[in-house]
C-alpha positions in Angstrom: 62.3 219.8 43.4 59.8 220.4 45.7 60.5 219.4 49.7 57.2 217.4 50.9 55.3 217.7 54.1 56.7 214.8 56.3 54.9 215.3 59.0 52.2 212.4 57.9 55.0 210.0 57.0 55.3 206.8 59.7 58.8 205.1 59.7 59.4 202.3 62.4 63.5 201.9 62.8 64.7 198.6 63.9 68.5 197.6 64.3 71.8 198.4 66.5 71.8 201.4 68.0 74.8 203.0 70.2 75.7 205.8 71.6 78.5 208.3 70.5 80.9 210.0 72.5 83.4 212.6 71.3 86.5 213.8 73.9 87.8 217.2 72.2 91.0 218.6 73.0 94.3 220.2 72.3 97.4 218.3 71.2 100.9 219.7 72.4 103.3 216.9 72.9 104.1 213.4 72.8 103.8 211.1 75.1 107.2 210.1 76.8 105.7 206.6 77.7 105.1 205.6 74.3 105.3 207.2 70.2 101.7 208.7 71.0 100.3 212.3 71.3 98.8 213.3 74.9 95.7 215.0 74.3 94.6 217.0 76.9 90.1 216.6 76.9 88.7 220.3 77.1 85.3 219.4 76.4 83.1 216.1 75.6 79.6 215.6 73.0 77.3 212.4 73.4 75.2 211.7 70.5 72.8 208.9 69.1 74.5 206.6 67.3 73.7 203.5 64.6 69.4 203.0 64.3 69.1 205.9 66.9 70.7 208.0 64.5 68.6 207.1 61.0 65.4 208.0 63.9 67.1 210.8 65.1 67.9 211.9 61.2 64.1 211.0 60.3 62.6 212.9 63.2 64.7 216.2 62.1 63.2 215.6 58.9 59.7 216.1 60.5 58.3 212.6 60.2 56.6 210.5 62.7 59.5 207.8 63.9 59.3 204.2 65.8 62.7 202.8 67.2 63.3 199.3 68.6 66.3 198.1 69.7 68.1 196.6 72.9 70.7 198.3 75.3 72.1 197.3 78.7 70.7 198.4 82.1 73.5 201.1 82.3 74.1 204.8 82.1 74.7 205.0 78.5 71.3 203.3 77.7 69.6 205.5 79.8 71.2 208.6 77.9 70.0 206.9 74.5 66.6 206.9 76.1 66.9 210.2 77.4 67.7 211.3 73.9 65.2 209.6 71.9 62.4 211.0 74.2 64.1 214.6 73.3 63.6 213.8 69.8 60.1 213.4 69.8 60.8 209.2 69.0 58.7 206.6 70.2 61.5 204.6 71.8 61.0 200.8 72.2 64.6 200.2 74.3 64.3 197.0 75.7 66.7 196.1 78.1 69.1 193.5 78.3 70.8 193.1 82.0 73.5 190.9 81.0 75.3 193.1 77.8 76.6 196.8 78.4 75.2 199.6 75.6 77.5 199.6 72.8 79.8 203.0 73.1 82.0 204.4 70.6 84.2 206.8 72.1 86.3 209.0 70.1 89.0 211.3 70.6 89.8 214.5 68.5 92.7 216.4 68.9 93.4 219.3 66.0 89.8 218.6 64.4 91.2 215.4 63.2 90.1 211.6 64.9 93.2 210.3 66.8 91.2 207.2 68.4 88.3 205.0 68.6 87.4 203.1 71.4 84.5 200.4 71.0 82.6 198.7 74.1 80.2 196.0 72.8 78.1 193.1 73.6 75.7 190.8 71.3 72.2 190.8 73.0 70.7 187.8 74.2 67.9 185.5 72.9 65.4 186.0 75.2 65.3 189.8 74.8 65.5 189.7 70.8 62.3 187.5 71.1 61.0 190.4 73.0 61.5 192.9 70.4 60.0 191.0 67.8 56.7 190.7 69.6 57.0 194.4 69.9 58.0 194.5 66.2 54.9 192.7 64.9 53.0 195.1 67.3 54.2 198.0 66.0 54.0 197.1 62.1 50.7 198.0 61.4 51.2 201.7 62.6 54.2 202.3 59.5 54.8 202.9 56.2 58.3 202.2 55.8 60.1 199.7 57.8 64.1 200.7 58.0 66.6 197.7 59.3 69.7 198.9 60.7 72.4 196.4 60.6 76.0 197.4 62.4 76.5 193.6 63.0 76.3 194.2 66.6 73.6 191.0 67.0 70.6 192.9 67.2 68.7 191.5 63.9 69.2 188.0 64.4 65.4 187.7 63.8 66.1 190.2 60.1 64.7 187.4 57.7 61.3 186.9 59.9 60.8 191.0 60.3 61.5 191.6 56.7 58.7 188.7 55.8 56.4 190.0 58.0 57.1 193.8 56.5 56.6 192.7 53.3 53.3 190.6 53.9 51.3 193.4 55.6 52.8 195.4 52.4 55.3 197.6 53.7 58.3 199.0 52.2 61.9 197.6 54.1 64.9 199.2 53.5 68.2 197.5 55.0 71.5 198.7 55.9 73.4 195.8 55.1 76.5 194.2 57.4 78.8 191.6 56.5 79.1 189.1 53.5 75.9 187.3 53.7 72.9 189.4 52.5 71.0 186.0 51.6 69.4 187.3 55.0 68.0 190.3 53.4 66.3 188.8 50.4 62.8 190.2 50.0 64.0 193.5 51.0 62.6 196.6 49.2 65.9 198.4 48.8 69.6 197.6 50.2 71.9 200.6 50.8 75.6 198.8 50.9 78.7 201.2 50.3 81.1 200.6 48.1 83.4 198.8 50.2 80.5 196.4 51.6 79.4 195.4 48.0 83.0 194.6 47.2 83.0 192.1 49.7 79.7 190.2 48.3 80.2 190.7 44.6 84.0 191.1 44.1 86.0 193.7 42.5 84.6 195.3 39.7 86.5 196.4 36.0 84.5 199.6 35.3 80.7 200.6 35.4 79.2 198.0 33.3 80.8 195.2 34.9 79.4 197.0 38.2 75.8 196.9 36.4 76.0 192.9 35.7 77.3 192.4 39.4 74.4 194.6 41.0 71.7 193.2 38.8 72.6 189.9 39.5 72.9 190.1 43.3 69.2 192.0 42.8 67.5 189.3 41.2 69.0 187.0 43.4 67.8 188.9 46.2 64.4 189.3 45.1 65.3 193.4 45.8 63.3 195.8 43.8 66.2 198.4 44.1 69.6 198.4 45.3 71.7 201.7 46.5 75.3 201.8 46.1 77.0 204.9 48.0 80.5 205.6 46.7 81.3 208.6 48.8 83.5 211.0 46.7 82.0 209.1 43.0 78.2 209.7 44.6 75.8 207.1 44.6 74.2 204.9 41.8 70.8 203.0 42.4 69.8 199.9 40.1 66.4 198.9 39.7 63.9 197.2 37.5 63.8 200.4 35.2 67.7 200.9 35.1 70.2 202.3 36.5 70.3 206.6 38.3 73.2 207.5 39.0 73.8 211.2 41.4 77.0 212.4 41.7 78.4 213.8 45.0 77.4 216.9 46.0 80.4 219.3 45.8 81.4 220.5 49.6 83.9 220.4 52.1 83.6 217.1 53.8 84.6 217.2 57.4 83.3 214.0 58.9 81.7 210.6 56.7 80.3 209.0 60.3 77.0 208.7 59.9 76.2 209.6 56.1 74.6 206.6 55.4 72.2 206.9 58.6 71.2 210.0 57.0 70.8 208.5 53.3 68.8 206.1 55.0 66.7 207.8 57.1 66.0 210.3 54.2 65.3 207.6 51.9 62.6 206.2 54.1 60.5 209.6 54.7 61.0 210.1 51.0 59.0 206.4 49.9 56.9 206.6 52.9 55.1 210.3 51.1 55.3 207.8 47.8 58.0 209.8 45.9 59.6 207.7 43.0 63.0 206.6 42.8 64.6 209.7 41.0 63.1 212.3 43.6 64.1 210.0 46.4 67.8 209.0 45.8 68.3 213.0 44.6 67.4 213.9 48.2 69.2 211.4 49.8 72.2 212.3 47.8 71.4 216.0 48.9 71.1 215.6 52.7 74.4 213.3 53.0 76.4 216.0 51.1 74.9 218.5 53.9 76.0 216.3 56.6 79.1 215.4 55.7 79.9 218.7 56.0 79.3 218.8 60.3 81.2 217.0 62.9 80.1 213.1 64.1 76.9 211.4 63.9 74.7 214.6 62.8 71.1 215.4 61.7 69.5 217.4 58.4 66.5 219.4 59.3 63.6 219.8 56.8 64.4 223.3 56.2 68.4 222.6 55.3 67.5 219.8 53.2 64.9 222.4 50.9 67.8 224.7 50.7 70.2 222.7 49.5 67.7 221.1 47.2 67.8 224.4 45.8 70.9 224.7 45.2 71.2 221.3 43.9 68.1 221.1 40.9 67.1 217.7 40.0 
């Protein structure tokens, strides 16, 4: 499969961004004040995180990359801003002086996650009505429109954007939070996991039971495709033409954080240079099973995703 140029492709990203923080270190003992390990922090990382990293994943792949979002008037906004200017993405941060950035710090001891600490705060009206003036600015100047939803209260305007998306005839993917996606009918595409499907449609018996449970939530939607990620059984798309189904790409997987940003993010580039549903989802499936393989929220450039391509025919 041919890699194309990205570098005409226009994506705006709009949704929750946050910023991650990773405290490395050895692990030598136990705690004698409680059953816990005491990890000594050698070194730290700070990386984009949520919306910022499906921009952060587009702009590696070369394309030209919009962000909106909201973050607080603190330190770690200012490093998100700092970090979206390095990445060559038109940042639209607008900032909220009454919530604190959202931060998820983690702490690795013996390349393995020993704890996640989140700080959060749900934006407020007045500066979501903000971002959606921006928003309808910005629309014209897209091709794809990607809606990053970590339920963190930054899309409470999703149904309006989505409308507005779709009128001016742009494709709008959505990665989907929560039980209700009534909020993201109209939608081009939906990307749930596994585990978030579950909670909409229910358990399913085997694959064609999946079908009937997918089709149905599509047409009720008024989706023309829906992506399923399944992790370690790939990732199975339904649309109007059936069903395409990739299975996972065989490699060591050190770290799932962030996979979907990137299936995302590579998804969007891929429509937005008007490749079809087959060459599209085969990418996708391509660049998460590259990313999985490095530590944290983490980027595919243009030139790993056309080698693994290679190694991974169509």
């Amino acid at each position: 499969m041919q890699l194309p140029d990205f570098s005409a492709a226009r994506l705006l990203v709009v949704g929750d961004v946050m910023l991650d923080r990773y405290w490395f270190g050895e692990v030598s003992r136990i705690s004698p004040e409680a059953p816990v390990p005491v990890v000594k922090v050698e070194r730290s990382e700070e990386r984009p995180g949520g919306a910022a990293n499906v921009a952060r994943n587009a702009a590696a792949l070369g394309a030209r990359v919009g962000l909106l979002s909201v973050v607080g008037d603190d330190e770690p906004g200012q490093t998100l801003g700092r970090m979206m200017r390095e990445g060559g993405i038109d940042a639209g941060l607008h900032i909220d002086r009454e919530i604190s950035t959202t931060v998820k710090l983690r702490v690795i001891g013996r390349q393995q996650q020993l704890l996640r600490i989140d700080f959060e705060t749900a934006p407020s009206h007045e500066t979501l009505r903000a971002k959606l003036a921006e928003y309808t600015r910005r629309l014209p100047d897209c091709d794809v429109v990607a809606l990053s939803d970590y339920g963190k209260g930054g899309l409470v305007h999703i149904e309006e954007m989505i409308r507005l998306a779709r009128a001016a005839g742009k494709k709008v993917l959505v990665d989907p939070k929560g039980d209700d996606y009534s909020r993201y009918a109209g939608a081009t595409l939906i990307t749930p996991n596994r585990g978030e499907l579950r909670e909409v449609v229910g358990r399913w018996k085997d694959e064609d039971d999946l079908r009937r449970r997918a089709e149905a939530l599509r047409a009720e939607l008024g989706l023309e495709a829906l992506l399923v990620t399944r992790s370690e059984e790939g990732m199975t798309l339904f649309h109007a033409g059936g069903v395409i189904h990739q299975g996972a790409v065989a490699r060591e997987v050190y770290d799932v954080s962030g996979a979907g940003d990137t299936v995302v993010a590579t998804l969007s580039v891929m429509l937005a240079q008007g490749a079809g549903w087959a060459e599209a989802i085969h990418a996708a499936n391509v660049a998460a099973g590259v990313v999985v393989g490095k530590l944290g929220t983490a980027t595919v450039s243009r030139a790993e995703l056309a080698g693994a391509l290679e190694a991974a025919p169509i």
